[in-house]
VEXDO-427564 format. One line per 4 residues: their letters; for each residue x, y, z of N, C-alpha, C, O. Coordinates in steps of 0.001 Angstrom, whole numbers, plus 500000, padded with zeros to 6 digits. Layout:
a = X:Y:Z:X:Y:Z:X:Y:Z:X:Y:Z ~ ...
***
This chain:
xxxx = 500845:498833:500000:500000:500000:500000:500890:501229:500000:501835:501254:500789 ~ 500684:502193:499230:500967:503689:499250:500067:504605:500168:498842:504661:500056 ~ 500881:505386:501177:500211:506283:502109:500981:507748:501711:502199:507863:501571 ~ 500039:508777:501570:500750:509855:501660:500451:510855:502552:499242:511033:502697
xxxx = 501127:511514:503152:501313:512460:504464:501748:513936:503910:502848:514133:503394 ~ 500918:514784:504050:500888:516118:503392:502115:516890:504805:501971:516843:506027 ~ 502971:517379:504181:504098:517701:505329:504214:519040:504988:503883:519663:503979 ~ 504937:519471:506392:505496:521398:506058:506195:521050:507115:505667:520509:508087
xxxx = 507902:521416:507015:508792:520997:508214:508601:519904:508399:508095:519561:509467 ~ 508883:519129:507587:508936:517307:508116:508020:516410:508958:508227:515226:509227 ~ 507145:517037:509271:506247:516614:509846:504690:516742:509517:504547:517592:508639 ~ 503567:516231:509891:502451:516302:509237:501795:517980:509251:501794:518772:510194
xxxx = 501338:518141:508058:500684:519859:508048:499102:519798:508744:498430:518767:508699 ~ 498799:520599:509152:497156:520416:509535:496144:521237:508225:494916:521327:508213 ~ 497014:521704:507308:495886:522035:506357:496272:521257:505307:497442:521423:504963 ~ 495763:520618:504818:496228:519477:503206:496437:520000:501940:497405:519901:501186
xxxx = 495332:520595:501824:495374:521570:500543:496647:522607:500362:497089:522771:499225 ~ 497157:523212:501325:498310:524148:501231:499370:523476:501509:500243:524338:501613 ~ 499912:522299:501725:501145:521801:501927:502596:521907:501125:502723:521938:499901 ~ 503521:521947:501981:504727:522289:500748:505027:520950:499706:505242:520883:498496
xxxx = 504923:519854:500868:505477:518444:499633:504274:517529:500681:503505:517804:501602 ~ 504615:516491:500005:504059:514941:500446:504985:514314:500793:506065:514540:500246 ~ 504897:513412:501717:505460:511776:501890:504927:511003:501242:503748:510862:501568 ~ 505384:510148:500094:504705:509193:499599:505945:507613:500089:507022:507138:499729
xxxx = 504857:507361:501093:505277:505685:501787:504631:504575:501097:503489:504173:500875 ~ 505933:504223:500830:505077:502156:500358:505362:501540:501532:506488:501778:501968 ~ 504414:500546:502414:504314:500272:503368:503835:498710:502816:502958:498633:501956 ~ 504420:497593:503325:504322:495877:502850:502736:496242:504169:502929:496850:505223
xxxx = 501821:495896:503894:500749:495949:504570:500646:494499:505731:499949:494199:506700 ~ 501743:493898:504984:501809:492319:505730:502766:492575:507028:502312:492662:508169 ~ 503844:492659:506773:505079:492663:507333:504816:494019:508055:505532:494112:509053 ~ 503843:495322:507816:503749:496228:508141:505227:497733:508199:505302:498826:508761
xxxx = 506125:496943:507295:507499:497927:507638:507278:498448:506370:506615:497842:505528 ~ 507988:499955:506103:508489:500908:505473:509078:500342:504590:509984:499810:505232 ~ 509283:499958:503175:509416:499741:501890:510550:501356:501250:511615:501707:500742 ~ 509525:501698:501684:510476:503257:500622:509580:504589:501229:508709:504587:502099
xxxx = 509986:505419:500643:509452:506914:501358:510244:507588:500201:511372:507182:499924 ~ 509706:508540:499575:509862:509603:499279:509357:510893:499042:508166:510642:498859 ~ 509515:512444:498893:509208:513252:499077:509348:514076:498021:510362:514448:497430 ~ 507615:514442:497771:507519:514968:496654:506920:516494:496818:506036:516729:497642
xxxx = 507427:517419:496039:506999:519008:495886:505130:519322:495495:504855:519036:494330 ~ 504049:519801:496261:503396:519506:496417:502532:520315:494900:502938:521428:494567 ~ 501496:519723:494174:501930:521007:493031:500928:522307:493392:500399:522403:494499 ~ 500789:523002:492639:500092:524214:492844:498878:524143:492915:498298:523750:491902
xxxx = 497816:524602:494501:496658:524659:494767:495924:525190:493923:495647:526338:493577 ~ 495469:523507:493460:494078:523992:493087:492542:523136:493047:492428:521938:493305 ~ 491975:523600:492854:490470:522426:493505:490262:521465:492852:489774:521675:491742 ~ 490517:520145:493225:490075:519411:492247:491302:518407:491731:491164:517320:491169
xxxx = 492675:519156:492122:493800:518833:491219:494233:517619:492183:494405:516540:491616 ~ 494419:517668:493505:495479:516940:494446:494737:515085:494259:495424:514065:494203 ~ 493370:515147:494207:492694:513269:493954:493031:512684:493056:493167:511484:493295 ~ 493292:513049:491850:493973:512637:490345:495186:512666:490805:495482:511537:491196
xxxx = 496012:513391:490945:497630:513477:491149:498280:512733:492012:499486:512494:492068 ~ 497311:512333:492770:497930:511147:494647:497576:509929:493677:498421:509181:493185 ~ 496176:509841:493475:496157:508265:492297:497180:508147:491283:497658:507026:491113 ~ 497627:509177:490532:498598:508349:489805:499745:508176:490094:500597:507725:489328
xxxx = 499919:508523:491270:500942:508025:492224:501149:507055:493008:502145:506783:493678 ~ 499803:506346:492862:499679:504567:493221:499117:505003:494777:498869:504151:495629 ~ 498981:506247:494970:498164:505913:496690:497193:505715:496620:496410:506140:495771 ~ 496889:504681:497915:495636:504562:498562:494857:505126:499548:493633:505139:499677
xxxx = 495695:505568:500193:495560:506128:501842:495908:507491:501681:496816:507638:500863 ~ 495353:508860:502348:496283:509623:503159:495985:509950:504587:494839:510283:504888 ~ 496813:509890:505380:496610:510437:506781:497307:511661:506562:498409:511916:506077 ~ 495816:512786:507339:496043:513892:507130:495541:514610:508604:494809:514040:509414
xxxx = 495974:515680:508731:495418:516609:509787:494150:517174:509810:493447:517452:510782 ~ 493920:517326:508485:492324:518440:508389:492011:518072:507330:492912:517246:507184 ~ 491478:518013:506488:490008:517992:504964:489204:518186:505026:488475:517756:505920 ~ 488799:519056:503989:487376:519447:504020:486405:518010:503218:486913:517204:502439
xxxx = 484939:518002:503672:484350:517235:503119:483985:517087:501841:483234:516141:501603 ~ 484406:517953:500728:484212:517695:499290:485750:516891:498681:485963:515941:497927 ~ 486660:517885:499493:488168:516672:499196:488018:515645:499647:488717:514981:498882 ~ 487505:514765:500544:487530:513931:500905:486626:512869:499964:486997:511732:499672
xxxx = 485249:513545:499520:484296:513141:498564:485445:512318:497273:485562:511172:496841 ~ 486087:513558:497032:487026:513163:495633:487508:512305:495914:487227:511309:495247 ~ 488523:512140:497058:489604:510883:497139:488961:509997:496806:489005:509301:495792 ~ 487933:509982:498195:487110:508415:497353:486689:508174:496339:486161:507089:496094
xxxx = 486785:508913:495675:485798:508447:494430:486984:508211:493740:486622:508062:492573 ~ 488895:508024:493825:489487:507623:493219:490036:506521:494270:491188:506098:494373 ~ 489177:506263:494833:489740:504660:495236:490491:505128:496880:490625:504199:497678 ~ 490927:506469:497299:491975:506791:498062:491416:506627:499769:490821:507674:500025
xxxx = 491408:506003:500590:490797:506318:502191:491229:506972:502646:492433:506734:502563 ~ 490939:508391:503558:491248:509170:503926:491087:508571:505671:490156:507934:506162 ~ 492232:509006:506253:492332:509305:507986:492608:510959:507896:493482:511595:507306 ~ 491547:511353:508689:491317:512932:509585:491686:513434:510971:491390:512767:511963
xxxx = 492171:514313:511040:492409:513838:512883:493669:513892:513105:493838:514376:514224 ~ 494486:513680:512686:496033:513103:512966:496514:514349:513771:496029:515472:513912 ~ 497740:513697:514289:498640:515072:515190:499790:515869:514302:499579:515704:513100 ~ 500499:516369:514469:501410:517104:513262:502856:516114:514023:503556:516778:514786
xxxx = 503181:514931:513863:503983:513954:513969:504616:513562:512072:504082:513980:511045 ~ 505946:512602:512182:506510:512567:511483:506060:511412:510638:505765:510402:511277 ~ 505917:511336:509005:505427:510200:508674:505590:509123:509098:504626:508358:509053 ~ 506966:508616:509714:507551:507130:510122:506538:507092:511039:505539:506394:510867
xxxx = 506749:507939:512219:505168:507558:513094:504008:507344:513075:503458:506392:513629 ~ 503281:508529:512187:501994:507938:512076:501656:506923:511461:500473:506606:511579 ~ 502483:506117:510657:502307:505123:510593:502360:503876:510991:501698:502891:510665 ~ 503603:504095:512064:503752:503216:512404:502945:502996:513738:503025:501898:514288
xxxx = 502030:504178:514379:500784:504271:515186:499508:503806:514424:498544:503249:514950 ~ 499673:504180:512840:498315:503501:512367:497801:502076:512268:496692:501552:512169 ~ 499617:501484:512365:499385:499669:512410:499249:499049:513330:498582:498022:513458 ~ 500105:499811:514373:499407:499497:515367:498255:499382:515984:497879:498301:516438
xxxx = 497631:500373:516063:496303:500872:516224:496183:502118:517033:495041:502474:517322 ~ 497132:502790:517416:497185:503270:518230:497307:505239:517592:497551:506244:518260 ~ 497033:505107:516190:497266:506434:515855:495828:507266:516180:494724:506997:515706 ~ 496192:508457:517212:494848:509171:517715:494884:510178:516557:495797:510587:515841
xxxx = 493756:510399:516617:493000:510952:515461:491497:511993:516527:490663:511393:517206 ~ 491527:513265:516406:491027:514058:516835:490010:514896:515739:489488:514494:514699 ~ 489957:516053:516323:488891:516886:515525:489597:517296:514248:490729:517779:514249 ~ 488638:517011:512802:489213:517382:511562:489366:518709:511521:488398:519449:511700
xxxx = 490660:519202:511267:491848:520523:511576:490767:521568:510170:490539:522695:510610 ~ 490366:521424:509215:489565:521597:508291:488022:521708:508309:487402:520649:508405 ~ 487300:522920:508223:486084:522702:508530:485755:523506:506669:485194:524601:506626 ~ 485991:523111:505923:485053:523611:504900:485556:522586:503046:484919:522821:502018
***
């Protein structure tokens, strides 16, 4: 599985839409360990653009801090599950809290 983590300063951003880059993690869903990670320049905000551009990037997932409910509409509708809520922690962690089970997830940072 591909997870991507919308970052500013290396760590997770709480707004998605404005982020500087992504983490894009391949994660063995079995074995649950880190495969690869890399970090990509996030492209230029605009509505509509970021659900197409994470899919053809092979993600499935993003854990994010905030989304609004029409981005979130989109992901899914390209296949992508969204986690809301997250803390502004470093990709290696939240993921490795999400397999666990243990990644807290609070009020979506995004209200529109």
């Amino acid at each position: 599985m591909k997870i991507a983590i919308p970052l500013a300063g290396g760590k997770l951003t709480m707004h998605f839409g404005h982020c500087a880059s992504f983490a894009l993690v391949e994660v063995d869903d079995q074995t649950k360990k880190i495969l690869k990670r890399e970090e990509l320049a996030a492209p230029p905000h605009e509505p509509g653009l970021l659900p197409p551009w994470l899919a053809e990037r092979g993600v499935n997932m993003i854990i994010a801090g905030g989304m609004g409910q029409r981005a979130q509409q989109l992901f899914a509708q390209q296949g992508i599950q969204v986690v809301v809520g997250a803390s502004a922690e470093s990709p290696e962690k939240l993921i490795a809290d999400f397999f666990t089970g243990t990644l807290e997830t609070g009020v979506n940072a995004c209200d529109h």
